[in-house]
MARBA-3410 file (N, C-alpha, C, O; in Angstrom, 1 decimal):
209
0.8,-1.2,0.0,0.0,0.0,0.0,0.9,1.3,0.0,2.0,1.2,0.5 ~ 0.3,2.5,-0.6,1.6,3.4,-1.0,1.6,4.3,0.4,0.6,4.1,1.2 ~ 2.4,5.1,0.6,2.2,6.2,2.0,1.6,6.8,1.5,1.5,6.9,0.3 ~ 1.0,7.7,2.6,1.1,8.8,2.0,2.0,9.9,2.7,2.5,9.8,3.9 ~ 2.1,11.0,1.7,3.2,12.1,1.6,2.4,13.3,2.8,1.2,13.7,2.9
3.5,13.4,3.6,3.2,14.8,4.5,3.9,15.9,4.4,5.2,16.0,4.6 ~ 3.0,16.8,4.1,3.6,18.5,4.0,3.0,19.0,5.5,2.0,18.8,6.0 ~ 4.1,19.8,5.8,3.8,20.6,7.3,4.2,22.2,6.5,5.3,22.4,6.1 ~ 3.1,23.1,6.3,3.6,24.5,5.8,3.6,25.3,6.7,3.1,25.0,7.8 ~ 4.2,26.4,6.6,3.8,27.9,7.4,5.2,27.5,8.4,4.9,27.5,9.5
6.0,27.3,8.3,7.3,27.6,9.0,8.0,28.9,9.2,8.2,29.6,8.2 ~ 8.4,29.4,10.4,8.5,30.9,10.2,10.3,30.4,11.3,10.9,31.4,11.8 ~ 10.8,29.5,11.3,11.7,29.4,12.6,12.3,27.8,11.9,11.7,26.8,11.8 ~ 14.1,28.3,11.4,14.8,27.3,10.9,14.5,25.8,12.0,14.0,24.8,11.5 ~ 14.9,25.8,13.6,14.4,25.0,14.3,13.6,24.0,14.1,13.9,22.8,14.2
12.2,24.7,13.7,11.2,23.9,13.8,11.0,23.2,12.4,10.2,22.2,12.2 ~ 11.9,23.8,11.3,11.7,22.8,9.9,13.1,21.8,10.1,13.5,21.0,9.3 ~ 13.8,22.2,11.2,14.9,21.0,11.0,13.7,20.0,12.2,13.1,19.0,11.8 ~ 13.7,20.3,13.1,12.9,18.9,13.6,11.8,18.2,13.0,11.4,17.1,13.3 ~ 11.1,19.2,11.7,10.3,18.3,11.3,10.7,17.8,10.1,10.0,17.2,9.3
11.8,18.0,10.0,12.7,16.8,8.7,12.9,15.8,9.3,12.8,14.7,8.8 ~ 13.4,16.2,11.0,13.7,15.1,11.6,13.0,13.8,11.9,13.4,12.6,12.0 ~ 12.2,14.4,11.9,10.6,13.2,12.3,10.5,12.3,11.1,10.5,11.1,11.2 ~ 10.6,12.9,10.0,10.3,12.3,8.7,9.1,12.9,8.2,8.1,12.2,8.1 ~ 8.9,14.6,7.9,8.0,14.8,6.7,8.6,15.4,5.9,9.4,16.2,6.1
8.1,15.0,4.2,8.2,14.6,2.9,8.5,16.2,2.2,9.3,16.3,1.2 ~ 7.6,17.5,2.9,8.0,19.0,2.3,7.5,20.1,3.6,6.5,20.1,4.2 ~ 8.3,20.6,3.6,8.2,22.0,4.2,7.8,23.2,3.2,8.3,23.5,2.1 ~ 6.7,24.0,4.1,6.0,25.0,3.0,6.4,25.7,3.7,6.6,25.6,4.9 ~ 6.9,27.2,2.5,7.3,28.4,3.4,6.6,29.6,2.8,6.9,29.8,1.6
5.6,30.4,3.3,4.8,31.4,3.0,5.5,32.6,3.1,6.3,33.1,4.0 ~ 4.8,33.2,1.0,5.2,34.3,0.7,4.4,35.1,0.3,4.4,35.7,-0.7 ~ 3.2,35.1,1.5,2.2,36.1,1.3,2.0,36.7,2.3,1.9,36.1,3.4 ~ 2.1,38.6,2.2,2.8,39.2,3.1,1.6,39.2,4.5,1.9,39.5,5.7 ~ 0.1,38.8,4.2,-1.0,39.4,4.8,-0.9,38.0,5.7,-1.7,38.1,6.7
-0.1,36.6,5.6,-0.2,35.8,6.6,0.6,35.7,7.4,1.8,35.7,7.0 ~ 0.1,35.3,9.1,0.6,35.6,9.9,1.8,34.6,10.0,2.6,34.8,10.9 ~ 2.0,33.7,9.1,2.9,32.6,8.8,4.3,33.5,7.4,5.2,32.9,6.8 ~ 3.9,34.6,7.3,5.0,34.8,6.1,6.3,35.0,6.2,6.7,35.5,7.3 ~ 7.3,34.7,5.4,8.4,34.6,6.1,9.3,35.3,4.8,9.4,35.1,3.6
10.3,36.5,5.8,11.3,37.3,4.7,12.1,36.1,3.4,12.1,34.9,3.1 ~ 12.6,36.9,3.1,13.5,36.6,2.1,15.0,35.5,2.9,15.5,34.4,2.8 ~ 15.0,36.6,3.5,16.5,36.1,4.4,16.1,34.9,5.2,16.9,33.9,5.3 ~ 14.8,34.9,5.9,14.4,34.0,6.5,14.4,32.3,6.3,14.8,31.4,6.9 ~ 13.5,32.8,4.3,13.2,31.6,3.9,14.8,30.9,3.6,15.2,29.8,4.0
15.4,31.6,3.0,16.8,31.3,2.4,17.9,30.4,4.2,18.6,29.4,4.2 ~ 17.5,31.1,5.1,18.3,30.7,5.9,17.5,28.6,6.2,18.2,27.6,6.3 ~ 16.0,28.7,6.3,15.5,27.7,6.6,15.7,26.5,5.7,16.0,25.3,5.9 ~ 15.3,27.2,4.4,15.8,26.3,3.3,17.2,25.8,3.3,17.2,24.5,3.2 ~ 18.5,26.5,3.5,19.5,26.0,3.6,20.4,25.1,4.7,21.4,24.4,4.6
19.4,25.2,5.9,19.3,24.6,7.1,19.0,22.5,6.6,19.5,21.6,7.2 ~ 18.1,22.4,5.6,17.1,21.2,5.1,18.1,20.2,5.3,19.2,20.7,5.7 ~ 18.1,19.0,5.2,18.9,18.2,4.5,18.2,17.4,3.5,17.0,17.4,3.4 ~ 19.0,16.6,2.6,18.5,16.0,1.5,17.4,15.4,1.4,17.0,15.0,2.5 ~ 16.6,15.2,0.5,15.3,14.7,0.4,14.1,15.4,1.2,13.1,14.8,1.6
14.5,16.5,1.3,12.9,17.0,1.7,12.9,18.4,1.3,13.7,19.4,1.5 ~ 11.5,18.1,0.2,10.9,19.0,-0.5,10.3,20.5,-0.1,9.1,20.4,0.4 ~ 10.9,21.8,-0.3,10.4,22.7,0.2,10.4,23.6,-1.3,11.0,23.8,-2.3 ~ 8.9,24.2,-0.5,7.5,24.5,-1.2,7.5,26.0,-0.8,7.9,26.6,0.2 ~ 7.2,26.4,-2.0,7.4,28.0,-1.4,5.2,28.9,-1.9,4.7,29.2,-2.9
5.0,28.9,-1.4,3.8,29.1,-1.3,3.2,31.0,-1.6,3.4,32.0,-0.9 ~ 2.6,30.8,-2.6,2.4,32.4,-3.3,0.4,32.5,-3.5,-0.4,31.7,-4.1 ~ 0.4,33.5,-2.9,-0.9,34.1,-3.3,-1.5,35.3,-4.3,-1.7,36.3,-3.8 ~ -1.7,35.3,-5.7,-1.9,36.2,-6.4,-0.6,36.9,-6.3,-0.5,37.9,-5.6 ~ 0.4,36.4,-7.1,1.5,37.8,-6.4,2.3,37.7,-7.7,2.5,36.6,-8.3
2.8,39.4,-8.0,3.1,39.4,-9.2,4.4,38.9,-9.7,5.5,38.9,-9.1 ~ 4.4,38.5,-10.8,5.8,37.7,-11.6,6.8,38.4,-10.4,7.1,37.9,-9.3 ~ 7.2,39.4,-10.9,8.1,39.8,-10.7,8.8,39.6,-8.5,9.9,39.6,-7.9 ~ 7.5,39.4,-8.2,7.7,39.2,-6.7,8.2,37.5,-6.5,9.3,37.1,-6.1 ~ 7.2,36.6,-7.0,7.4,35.2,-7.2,9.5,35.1,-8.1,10.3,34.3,-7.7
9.7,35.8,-8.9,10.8,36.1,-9.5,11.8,35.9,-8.3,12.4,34.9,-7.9 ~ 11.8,37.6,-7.9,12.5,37.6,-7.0,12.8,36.4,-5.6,13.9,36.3,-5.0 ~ 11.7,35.6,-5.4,12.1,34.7,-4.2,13.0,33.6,-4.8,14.2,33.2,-4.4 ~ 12.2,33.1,-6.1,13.2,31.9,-7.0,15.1,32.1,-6.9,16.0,31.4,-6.9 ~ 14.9,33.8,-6.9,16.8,33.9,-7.3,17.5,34.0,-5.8,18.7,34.2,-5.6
16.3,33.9,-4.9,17.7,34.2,-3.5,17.1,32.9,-3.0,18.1,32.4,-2.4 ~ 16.0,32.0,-3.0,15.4,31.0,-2.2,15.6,29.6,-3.3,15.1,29.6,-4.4 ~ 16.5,28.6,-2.8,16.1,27.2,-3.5,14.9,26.6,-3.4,14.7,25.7,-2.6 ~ 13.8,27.0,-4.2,12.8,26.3,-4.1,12.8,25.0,-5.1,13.6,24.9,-6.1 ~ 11.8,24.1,-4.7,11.7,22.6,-5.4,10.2,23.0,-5.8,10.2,23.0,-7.1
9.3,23.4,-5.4,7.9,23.2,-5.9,7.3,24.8,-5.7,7.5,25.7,-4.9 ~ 6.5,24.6,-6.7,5.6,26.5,-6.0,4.4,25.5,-5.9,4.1,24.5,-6.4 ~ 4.0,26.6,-5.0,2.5,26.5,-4.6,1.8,27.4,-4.9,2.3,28.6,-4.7 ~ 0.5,27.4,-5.5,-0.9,28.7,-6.0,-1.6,28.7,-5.6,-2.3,27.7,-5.9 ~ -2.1,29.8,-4.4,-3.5,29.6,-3.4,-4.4,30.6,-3.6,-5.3,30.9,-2.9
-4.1,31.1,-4.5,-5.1,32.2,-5.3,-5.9,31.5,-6.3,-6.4,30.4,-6.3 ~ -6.0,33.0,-7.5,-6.8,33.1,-8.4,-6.0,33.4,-9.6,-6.1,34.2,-10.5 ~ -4.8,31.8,-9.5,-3.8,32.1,-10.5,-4.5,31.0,-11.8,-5.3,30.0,-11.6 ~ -3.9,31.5,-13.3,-4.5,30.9,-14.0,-3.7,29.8,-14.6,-2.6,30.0,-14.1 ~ -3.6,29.0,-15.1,-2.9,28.1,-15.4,-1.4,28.5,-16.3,-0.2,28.3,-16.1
-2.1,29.2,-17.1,-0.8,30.4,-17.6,0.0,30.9,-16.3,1.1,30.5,-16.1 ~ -0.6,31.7,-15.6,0.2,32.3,-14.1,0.9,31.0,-13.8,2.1,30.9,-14.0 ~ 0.4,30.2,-13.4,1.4,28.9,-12.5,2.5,28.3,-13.3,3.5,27.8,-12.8 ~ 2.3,28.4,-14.5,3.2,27.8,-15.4,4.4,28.4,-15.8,5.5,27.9,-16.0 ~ 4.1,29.6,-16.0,5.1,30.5,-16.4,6.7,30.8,-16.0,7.6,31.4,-16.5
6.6,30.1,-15.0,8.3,30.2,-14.3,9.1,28.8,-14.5,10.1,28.5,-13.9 ~ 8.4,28.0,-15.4,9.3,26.7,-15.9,9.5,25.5,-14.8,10.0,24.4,-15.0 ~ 9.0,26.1,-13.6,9.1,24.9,-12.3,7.8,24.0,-12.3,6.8,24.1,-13.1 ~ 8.0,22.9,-11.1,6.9,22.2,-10.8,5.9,23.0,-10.1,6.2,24.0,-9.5 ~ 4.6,22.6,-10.1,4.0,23.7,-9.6,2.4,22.3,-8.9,2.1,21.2,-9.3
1.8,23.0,-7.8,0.9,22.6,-6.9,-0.8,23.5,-7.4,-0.8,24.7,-7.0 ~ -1.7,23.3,-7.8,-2.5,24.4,-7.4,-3.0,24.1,-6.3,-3.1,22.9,-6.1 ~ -3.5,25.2,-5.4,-4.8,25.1,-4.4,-6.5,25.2,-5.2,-6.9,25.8,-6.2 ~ -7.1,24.4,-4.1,-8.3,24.7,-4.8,-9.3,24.9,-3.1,-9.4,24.2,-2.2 ~ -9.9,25.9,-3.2,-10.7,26.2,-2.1,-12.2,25.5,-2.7,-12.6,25.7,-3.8
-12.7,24.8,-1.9,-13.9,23.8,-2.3,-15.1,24.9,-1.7,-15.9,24.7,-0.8 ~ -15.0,25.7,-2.3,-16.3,26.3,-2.4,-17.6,25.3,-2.9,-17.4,24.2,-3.5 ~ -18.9,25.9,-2.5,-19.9,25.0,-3.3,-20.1,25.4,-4.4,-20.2,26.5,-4.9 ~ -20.1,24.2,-4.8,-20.4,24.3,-6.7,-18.8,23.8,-7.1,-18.9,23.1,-8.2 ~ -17.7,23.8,-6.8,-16.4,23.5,-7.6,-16.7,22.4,-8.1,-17.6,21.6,-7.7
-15.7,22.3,-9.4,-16.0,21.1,-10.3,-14.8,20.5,-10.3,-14.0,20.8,-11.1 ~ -14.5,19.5,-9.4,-12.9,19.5,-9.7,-12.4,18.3,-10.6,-11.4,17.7,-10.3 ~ -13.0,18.0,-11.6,-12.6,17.4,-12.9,-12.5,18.5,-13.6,-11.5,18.5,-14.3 ~ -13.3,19.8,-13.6,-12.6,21.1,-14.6,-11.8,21.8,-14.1,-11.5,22.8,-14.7 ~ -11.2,21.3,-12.8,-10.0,22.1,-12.4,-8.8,20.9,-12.5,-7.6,21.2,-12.2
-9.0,19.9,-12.8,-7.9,19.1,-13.3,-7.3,19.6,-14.5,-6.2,19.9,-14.8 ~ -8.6,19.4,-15.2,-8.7,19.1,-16.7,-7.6,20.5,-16.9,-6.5,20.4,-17.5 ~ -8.3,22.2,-16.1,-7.5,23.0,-16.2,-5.8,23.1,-15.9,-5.0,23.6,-16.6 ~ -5.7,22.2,-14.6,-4.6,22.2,-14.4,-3.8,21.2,-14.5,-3.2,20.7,-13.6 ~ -3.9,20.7,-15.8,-3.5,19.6,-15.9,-2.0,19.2,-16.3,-1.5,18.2,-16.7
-1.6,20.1,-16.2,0.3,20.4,-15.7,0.8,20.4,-14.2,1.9,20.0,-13.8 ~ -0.1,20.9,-13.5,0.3,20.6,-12.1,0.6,19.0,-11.8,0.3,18.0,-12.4 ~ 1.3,19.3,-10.6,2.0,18.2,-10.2,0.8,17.4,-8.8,0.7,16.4,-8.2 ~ 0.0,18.7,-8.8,-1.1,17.7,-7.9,-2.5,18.8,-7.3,-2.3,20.0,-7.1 ~ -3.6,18.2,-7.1,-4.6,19.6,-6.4,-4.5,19.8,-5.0,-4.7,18.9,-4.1
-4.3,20.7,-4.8,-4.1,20.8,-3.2,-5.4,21.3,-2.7,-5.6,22.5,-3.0 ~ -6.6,20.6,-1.8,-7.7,21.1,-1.7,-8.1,21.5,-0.6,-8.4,20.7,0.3 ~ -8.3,22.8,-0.3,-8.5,23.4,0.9,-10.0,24.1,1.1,-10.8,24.5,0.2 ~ -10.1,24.0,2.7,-11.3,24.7,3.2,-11.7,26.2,2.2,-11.0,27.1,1.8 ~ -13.0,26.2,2.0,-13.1,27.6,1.4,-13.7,28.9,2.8,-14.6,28.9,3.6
-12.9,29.5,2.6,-13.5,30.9,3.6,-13.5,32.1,2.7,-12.6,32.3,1.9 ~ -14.7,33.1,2.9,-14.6,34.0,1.8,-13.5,35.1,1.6,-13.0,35.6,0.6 ~ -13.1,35.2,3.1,-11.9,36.1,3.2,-10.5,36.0,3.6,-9.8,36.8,4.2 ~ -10.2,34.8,3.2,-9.4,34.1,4.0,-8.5,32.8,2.6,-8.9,31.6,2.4 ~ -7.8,33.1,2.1,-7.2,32.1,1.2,-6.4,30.8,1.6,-5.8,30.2,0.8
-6.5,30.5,2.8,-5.7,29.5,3.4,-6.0,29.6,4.7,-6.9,30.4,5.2 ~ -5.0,28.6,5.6,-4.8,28.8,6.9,-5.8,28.7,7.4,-5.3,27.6,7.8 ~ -6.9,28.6,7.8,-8.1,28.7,8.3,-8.5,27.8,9.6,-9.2,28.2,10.5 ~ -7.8,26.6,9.6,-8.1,25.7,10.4,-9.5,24.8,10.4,-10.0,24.0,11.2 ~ -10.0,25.4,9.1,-11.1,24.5,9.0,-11.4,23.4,7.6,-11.1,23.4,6.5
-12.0,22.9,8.1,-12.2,21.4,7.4,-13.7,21.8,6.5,-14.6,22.6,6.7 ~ -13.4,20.7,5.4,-14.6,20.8,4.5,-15.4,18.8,4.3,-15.0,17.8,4.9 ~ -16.4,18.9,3.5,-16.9,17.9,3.8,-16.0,16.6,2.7,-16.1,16.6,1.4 ~ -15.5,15.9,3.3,-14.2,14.7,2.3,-15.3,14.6,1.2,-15.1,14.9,0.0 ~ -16.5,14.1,1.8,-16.9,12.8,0.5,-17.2,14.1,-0.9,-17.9,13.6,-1.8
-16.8,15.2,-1.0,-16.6,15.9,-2.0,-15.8,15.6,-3.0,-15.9,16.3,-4.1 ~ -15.0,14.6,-2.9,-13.7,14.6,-3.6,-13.4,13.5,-4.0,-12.6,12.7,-3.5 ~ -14.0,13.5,-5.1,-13.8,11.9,-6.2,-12.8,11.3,-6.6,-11.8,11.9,-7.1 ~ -13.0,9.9,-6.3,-12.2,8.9,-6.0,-11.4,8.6,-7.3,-10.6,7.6,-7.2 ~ -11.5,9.5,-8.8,-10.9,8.9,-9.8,-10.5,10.4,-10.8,-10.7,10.7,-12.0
-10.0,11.4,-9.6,-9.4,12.2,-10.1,-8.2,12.2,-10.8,-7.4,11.5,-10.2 ~ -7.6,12.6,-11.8,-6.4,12.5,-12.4,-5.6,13.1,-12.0,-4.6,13.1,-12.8 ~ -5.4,14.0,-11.0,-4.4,14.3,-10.5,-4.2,13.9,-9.2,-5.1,13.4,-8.6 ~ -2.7,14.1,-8.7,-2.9,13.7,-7.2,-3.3,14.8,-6.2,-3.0,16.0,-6.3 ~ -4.2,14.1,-5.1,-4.5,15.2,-4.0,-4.0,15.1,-3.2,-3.6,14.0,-2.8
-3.8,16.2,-2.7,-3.4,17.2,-1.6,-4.6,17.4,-0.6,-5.8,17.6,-0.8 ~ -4.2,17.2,0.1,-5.9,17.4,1.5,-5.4,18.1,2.6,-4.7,17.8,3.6 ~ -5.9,19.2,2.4,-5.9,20.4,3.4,-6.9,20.4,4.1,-7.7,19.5,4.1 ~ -6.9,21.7,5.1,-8.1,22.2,5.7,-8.4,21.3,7.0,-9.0,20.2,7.0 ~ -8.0,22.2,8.2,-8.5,21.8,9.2,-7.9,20.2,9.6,-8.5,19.3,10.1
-6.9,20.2,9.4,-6.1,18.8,9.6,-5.5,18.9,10.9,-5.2,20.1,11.1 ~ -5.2,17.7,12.3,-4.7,18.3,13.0,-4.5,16.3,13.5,-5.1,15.4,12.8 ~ -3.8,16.1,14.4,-3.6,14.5,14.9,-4.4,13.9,15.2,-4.4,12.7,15.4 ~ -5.4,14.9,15.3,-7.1,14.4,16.1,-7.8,13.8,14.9,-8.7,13.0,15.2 ~ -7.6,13.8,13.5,-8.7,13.6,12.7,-7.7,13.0,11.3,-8.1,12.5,10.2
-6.4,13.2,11.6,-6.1,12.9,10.1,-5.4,11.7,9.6,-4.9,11.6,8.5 ~ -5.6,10.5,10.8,-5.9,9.0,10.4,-6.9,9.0,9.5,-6.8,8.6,8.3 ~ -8.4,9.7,10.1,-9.6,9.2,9.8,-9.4,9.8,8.4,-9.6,9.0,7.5 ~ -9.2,11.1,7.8,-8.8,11.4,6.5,-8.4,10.5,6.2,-9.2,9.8,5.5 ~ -7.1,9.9,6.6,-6.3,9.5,5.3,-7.1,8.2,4.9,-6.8,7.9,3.8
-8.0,7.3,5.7,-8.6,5.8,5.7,-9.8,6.7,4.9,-10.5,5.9,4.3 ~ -10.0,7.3,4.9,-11.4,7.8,4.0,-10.9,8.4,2.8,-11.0,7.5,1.9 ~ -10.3,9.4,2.4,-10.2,9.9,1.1,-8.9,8.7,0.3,-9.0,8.1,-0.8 ~ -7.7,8.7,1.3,-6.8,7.9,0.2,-5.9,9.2,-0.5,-6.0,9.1,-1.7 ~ -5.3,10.2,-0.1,-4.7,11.4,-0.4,-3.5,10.9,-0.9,-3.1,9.8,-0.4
-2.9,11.5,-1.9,-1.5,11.2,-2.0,-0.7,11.6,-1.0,0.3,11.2,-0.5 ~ -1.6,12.9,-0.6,-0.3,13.8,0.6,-1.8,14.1,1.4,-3.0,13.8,1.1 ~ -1.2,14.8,2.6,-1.8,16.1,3.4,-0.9,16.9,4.3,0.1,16.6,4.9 ~ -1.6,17.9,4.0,-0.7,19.0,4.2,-1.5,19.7,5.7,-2.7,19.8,6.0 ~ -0.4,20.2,6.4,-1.4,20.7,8.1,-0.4,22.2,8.4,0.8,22.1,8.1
-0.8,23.4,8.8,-0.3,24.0,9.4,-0.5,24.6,11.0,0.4,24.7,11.8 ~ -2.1,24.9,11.1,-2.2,25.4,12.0,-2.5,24.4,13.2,-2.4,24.7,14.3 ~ -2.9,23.0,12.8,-3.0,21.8,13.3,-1.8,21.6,14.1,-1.9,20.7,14.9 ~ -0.8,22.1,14.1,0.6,21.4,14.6,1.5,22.8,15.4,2.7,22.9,15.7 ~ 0.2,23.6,15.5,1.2,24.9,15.8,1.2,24.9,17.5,0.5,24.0,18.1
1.7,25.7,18.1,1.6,26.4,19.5,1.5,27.4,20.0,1.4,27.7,21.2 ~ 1.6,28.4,18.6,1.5,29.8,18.0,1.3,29.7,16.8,1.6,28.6,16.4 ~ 0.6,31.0,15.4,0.8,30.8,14.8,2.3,30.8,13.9,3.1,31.7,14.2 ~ 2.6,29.7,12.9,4.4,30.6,13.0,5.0,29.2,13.9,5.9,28.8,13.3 ~ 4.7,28.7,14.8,5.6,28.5,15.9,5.0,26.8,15.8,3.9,26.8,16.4
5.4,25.6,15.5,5.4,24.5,15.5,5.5,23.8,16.8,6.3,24.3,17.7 ~ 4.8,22.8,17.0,4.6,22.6,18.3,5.6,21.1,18.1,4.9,20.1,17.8 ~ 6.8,20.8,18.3,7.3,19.5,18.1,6.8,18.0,18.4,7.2,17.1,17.7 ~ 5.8,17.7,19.7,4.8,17.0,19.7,3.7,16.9,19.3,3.0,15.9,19.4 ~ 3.4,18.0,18.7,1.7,18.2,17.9,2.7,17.5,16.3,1.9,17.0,15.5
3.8,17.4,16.0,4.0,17.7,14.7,4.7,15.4,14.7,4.7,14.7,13.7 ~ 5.0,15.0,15.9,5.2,13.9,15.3,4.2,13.2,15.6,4.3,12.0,15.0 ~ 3.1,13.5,16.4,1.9,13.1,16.5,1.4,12.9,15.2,1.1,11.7,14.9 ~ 1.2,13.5,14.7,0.3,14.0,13.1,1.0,13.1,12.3,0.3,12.4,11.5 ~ 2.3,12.9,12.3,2.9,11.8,11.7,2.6,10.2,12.0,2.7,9.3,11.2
2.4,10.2,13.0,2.6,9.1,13.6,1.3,8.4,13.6,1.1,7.2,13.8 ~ 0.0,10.0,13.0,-1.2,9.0,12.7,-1.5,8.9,11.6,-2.4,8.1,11.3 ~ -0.9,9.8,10.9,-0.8,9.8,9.3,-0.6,8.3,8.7,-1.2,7.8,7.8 ~ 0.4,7.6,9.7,0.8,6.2,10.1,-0.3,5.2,10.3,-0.6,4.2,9.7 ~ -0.5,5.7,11.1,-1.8,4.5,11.5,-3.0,4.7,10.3,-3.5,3.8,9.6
-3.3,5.7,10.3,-4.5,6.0,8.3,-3.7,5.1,7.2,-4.1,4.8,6.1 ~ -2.7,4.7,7.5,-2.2,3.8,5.8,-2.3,2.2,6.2,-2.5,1.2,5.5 ~ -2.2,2.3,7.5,-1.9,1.0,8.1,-3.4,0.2,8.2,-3.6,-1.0,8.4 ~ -4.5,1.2,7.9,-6.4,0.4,8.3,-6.5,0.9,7.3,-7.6,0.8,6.7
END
């Protein structure tokens, strides 16, 4: 049976992304959107990034933000993957020649065979809680059985994830990954080192039933 893949995002403190390499998760997300409380400078991400050791994928995470800003992080930040948690278009995500993630906020009504079909260069859907004012982060959960079993891309399962519930995720949907931030925090920003191998450890037990 395959694992599945864990992303822990919103890292603001090199520390807490070296212990969660430690534990064993798969990518570290680093937010470059200035309005969250999780965003992290230039110098920041560069120091945490360079901190990593091999094999673990960090994600640099962009909200509506223009070329030239996403530009700029590429040439001081080693990133492996972008992330798009906006209202980017397939053109937008594509355009920088890297691998790329979209988010998809599961509003009512989303079709997400026409958001494959659109993003069908991405490397996977990342599906998160929808809030009207709020592009991420939220801490809240949407209804799973939303999310069809014979999607062509891989998912990503956001929203509202935390050690409490994300066995039962992963034995219900079958995610390629899931991704948690505020689930694992002790602040926002601030990773809680037992909330974080918890989360692993049941991510574990979800592949195992």
């Amino acid at each position: 049976m395959s694992r599945t893949r864990v992303k822990i995002c919103g890292f603001t403190r090199p520390g807490d992304a070296l212990e969660a390499a430690r534990l064993g998760v798969d990518a570290v997300g680093l937010v470059f959107y200035p309005d969250s409380p999780r965003y992290v400078t230039l110098e920041t991400a560069r120091v945490i990034a360079a901190a990593l050791p091999a094999f673990v994928t960090v994600v640099g995470l962009f909200v509506d933000a223009a070329p030239e800003t996403v530009e700029a992080v590429l040439e001081r930040v080693p990133l492996d993957l972008l992330q798009f948690h906006g209202q980017e278009s397939p053109e937008d995500c594509a355009r920088y020649g890297r691998p790329y993630i979209k988010a998809i906020r599961m509003a009512e009504g989303i079709d997400l065979y026409r958001e494959a079909e659109r993003f069908h260069q991405a490397r996977g859907l990342l599906l998160d809680a929808w809030h009207p004012a709020v592009p991420g982060g939220t801490g809240e959960r949407f209804d799973w059985a939303r999310i069809p079993a014979d999607l062509p891309l891989p998912v990503i399962l956001a929203g509202g994830l935390s050690p409490d519930n994300v066995a039962e995720a992963v034995r219900r949907v079958r995610p390629w990954a899931v991704d948690v931030s505020s689930g694992v925090e002790s602040a926002k920003g601030v990773k809680d080192p037992a909330k974080m191998a918890a989360f692993l450890r049941e991510v574990g037990h979800g592949d195992s039933t």
